[in-house]
N, C-alpha and C positions, 0 to 999 in steps of 0.2 A: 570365660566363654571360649571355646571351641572356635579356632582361627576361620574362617570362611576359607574355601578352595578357590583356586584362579578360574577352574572351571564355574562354579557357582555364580562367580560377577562377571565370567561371559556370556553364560546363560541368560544373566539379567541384562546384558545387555544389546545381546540379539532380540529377547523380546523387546524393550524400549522401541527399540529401531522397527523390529516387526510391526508395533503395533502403529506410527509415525507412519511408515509407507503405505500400508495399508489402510490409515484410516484418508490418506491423501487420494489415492487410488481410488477411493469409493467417492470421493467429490471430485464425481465425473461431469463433465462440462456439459456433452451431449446430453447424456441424461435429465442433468438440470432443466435442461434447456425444454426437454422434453417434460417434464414435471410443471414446467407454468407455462409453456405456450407451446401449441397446434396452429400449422399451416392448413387450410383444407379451399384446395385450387389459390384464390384470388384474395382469401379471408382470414385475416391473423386471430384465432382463440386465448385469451387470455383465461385460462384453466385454474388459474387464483387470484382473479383479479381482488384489488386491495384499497378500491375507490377513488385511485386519481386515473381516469378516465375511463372508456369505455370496454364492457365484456370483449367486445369483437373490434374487430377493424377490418373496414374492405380496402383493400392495398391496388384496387381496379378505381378507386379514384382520385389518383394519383399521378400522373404524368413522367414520372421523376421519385426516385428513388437511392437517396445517396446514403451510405454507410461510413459510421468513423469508426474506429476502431481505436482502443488504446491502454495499453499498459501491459504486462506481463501476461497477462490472460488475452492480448486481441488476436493470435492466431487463430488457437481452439475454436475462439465465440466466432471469430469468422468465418473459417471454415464450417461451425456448425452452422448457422443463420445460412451460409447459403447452399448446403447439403439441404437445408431445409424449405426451401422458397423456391419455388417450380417459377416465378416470374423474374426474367429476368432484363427485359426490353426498358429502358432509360435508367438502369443502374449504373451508380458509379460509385468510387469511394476512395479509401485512405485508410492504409492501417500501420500505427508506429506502434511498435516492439523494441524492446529490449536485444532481440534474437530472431532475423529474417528468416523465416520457414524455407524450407526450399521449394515448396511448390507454389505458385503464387499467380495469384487470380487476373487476368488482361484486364478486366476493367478497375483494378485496385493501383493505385501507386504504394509503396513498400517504405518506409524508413525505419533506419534501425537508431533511435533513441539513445542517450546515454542512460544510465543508472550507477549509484547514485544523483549524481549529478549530470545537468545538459548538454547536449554537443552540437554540433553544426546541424546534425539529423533532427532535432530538436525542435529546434528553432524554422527547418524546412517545412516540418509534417506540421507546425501548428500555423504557419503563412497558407500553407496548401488548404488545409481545414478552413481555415477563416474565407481562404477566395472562392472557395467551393461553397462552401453557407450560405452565405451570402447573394448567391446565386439564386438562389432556393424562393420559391413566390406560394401561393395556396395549392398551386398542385403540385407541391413536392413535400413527399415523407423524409425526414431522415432517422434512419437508426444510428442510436448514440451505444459503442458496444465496452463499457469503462470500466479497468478492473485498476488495481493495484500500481504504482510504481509511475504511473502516468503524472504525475508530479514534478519526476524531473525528466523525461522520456517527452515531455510535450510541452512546449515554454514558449516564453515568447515577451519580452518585457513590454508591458503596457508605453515607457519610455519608451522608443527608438532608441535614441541615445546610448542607452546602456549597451554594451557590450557583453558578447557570449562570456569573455570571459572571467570581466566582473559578477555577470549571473551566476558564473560558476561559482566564485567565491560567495555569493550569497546564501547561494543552497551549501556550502560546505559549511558556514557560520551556522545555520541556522541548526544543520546536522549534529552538531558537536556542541547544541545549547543547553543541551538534557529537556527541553520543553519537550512536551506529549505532543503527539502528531498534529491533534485539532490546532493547537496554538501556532505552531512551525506553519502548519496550512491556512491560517488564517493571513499570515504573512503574506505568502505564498500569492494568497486570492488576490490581495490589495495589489501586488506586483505586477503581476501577467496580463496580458489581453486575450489569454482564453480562458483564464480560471473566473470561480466568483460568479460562475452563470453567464460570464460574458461568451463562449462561444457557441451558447443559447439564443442569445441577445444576438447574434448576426446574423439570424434568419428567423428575425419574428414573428413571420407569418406563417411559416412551415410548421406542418404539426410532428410530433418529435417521441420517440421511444426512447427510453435511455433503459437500456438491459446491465445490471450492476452485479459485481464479481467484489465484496467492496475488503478491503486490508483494514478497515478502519470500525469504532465500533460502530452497531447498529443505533445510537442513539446519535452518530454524528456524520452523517453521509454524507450531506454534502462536505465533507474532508476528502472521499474518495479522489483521487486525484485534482483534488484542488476545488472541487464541485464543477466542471466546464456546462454542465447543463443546470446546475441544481443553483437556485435564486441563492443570493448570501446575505446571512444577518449578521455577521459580524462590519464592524465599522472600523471607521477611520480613530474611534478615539479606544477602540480596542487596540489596533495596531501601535498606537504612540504608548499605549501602556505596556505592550508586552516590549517592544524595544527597550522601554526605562527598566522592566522585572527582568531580562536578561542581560543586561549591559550592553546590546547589540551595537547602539546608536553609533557611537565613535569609532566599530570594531566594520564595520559598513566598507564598504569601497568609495569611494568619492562620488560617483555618478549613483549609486543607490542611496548613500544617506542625501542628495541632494533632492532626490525624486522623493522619499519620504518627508524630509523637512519641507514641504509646499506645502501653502498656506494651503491650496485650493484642491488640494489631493483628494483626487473622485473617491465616493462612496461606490461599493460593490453593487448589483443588481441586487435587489430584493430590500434597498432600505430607501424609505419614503424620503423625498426631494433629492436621488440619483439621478444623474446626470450626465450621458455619455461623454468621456474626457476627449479632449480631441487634443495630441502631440503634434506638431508640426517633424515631418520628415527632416531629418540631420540634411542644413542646408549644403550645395555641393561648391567645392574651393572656387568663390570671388565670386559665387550669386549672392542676391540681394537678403535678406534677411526674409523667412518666412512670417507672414501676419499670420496671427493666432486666432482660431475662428472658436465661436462657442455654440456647440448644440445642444437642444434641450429635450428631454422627452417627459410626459408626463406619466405620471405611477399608473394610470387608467392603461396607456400605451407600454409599462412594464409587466402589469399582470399578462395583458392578451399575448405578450411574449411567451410567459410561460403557462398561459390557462389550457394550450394543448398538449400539455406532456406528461406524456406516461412513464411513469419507474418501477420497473422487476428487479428485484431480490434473485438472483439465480443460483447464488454461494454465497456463504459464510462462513465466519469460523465458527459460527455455533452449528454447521455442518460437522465441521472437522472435529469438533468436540465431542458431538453423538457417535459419528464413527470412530473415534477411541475411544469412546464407553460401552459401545458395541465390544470392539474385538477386545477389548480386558477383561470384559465379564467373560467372554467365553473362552479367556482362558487361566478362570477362575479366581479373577482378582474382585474381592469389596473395592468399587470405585467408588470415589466422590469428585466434583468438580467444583471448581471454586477461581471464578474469576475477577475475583479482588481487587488482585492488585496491576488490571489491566494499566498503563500508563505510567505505573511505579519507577521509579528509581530502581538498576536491577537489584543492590545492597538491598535497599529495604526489603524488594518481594523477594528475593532469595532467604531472608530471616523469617519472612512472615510466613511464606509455602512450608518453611522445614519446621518451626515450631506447630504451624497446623499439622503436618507430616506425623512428628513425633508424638504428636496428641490422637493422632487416629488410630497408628499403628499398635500404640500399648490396647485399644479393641480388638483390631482389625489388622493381626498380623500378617496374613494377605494381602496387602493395599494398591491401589493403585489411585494416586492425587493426579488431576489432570487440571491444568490451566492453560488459557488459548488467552490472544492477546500482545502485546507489545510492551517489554520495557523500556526506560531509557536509558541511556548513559552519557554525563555531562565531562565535554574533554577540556582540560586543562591544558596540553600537551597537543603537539602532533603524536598521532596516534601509531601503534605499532601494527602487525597483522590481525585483526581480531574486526568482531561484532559483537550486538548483544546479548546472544545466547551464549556464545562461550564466554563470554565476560560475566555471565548470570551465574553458567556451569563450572566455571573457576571458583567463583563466591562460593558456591556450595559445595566445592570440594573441602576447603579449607573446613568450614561448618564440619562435614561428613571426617576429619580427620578423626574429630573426639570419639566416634563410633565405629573403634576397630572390631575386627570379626563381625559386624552385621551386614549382613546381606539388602545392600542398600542401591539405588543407580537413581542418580537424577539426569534426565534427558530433556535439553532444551534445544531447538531447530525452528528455522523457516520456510512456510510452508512454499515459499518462491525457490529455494536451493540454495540461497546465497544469504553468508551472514556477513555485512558491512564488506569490507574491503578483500573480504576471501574471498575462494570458490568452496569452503565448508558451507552446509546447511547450517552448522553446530556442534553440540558436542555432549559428550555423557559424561558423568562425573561419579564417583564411589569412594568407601572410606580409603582405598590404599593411592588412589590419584596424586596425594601429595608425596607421599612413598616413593611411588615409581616415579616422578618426574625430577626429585632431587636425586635418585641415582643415575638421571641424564641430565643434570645440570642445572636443571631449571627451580628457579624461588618461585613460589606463588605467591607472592604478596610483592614483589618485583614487577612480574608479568601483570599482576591486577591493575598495579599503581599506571604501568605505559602501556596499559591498552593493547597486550601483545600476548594472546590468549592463543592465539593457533598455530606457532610451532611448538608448541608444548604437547598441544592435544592431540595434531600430527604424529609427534615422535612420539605419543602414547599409542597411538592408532585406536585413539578417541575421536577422533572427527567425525563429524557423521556428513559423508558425502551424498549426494543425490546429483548433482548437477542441475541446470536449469530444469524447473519440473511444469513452465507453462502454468504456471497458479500464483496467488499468492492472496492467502488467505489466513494472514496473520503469524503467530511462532507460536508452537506447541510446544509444552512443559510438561514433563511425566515424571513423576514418583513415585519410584515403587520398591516395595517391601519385601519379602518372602519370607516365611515362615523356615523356623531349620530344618 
């Protein structure tokens, strides 16, 4: 076979990257926005509505109108929702981001969230949240504005007790478990006092929009940031199981395995005989011992919590997947999409994408494979610089070694800019990747083993950089072929 040119796998890999930014760029937020819901004066249109509540909404009987905002998407959605609402007499609100916009709204308070994991900001915006809710009686609307990343950008332990910085360590455990999002979020729910539907539950009577940008799949939304509006059906005896399936239990901080080992550890909103938990506030040095009060609400008083709430769809990545099946075909690629191995382990879906790959391509020597979705990666180790796209796009370099001269690129990225602990989105991968990176030094199966994926791909000037891109709607996967 006739060696491939260096220009030919640059080629392939400006389009990768072309088609990545641009199928981002067309899940436009405004747009969206504009696609399922019209303002018209005082009256909110819901333009698809999907049966959980009403076609219209008159926002004129209303008193009060507060806004939350959260996750890597709450700038965009709030700056659009209020480019888009002509009323703005008893609004208020709250919006935690990853990354404080610089223009920012008087009647909004601002905090900037940690990601991955929680920070002081954190824990602020989800206190502010709750005292603001709560507030909230029958004539107050609130928009719930939820995208991505709000998981660990908005916390708050259900305990007191716990400390920010044992939380931290929980969400780092949790991170590094190889479980799939639902399950880590399932944890997640049982933990916090705003996830699980509880910062739904703190203004019962207020009727409520939750507009969804979701990183999670569509059959598991309430995972969305933890679900903070969406009722939760997972349990308490689902929690002690995934603890015992990952080995968490002992691996815990002392004040989180203590709060999980309670006999009497609340059920989340949405399972029958829940029970709002009540913690006593960490008593202060040489008062008396707080008495432990118990409240009870009944399932009748749980539905009516959530029987006024509306959820929109505004983004997904089954956006993002159309809009890279758009721009490939039109630039002449046979695509197929196949999202399998959403949740996978990234070893396994990096064998499973490239066996599908090499099974298309003996048709379809044009190709373009597209998969949207999250893999995981289970750490043994404290980890090197890396995430799980270039941890996926390492795997499949090594794969792609056996097929020298074919004009080959696999391209994996997050549709948020950031993959784990770097500032790469990702990374592209082709047969000479292992080539070039051992003439700088680097093993790939070294780098694979310590999780240390992106100074390789770096000094390949594989990264694929974007910066924070205000979205996050999952990681896109591109394989593609060319014909000679």
């Amino acid at each position: 076979m006739t060696p491939v040119s260096d220009s030919a796998l640059d080629t392939l890999h400006t389009t990768a990257t072309a088609i990545f930014t641009g199928a981002l760029e067309a899940c436009n937020i405004a747009s969206a926005f504009d696609r399922r819901i019209r303002f018209e004066g005082n009256t909110l249109h819901r333009l698809l509505p999907d049966g959980s509540g009403p076609a219209s909404i008159d926002l004129g009987a209303y008193k009060k109108i507060f806004v939350i905002a959260l996750g890597k998407a709450a700038g965009p959605m709030l700056d659009t929702l209020l480019s888009r609402m002509s009323r703005r007499k008893g609004m208020r609100g709250i919006c935690c981001t990853n990354e404080l916009p610089k223009a920012r709204n008087w009647r909004f308070r601002y905090f900037e969230g940690g990601h991955p994991v929680p920070n002081e900001d954190s824990f602020a915006a989800a206190r502010a949240a709750l005292a603001m809710v709560k507030k909230a009686k029958k004539d107050t609307l609130i928009f719930f504005l939820i995208s991505g990343g709000g998981s660990a950008m908005f916390d708050l332990p259900l305990d007191p007790h716990i400390s920010l910085d044992d939380t931290i360590a929980f969400h780092e455990l949790l991170l590094g478990s190889g479980a799939p999002i639902s399950e880590v979020n399932t944890l997640r729910k049982h933990f916090s006092a705003v996830k699980g539907g509880r910062l739904a539950m703190a203004a019962p009577e207020a009727a409520k929009i939750s507009l969804l940008v979701p990183d999670v799949p569509l059959r598991s939304l309430d995972a969305l940031s933890s679900g903070p509006t969406s009722p939760d059906h997972s349990t308490v005896a689902d929690v002690r199981y995934l603890l015992e399936k990952y080995a968490l239990q002992e691996r815990l901080p002392a004040s989180v395995r203590a709060f999980f080992e309670r006999a009497d550890l609340p059920e989340s909103p949405g399972n029958k005989g829940w029970r709002p938990p009540f913690f006593p506030k960490p008593a202060k040095a040489g008062a008396a011992p707080t008495r432990r009060v118990t409240a009870a609400a009944s399932m009748l008083e749980e539905d009516e919590a959530f029987r006024d709430s509306v959820f929109e769809i505004l983004l997904s990545s089954h956006d993002l997947a159309e809009n890279a099946r758009t721009l490939a075909q039109k630039a002449g690629y046979h695509v197929v999409v196949d999202n399998s191995c959403d949740d996978w382990d990234y070893a396994d879906a990096a064998r499973y994408l490239l066996d599908r790959f090499h099974a298309l391509r003996a048709t379809y020597p044009r190709l373009c494979l597209i998969s949207v979705g999250e893999v995981t990666v289970k750490l043994d180790r404290v980890p090197g610089a890396g995430g799980r796209n270039q941890q996926f796009a390492m795997a499949c370099a090594l794969e792609l070694e056996g097929h020298p001269g074919e004009r080959i690129t696999v391209f994996s990225a997050g549709s948020d800019g950031i993959d784990g602990n770097t500032q790469s989105a990702g990374a592209v991968a082709d047969p000479t990747t292992v080539t070039r990176a051992h003439a700088f030094g680097f093993h790939l199966k070294s780098s694979l083993a310590a999780f240390d994926a992106c100074p390789m791909f770096t000094a390949l000037g594989d990264s694929v950089v974007t910066g924070r891109t205000g979205h996050n709607l999952r990681d896109l996967r591109l394989l593609i072929a060319d014909s000679a």
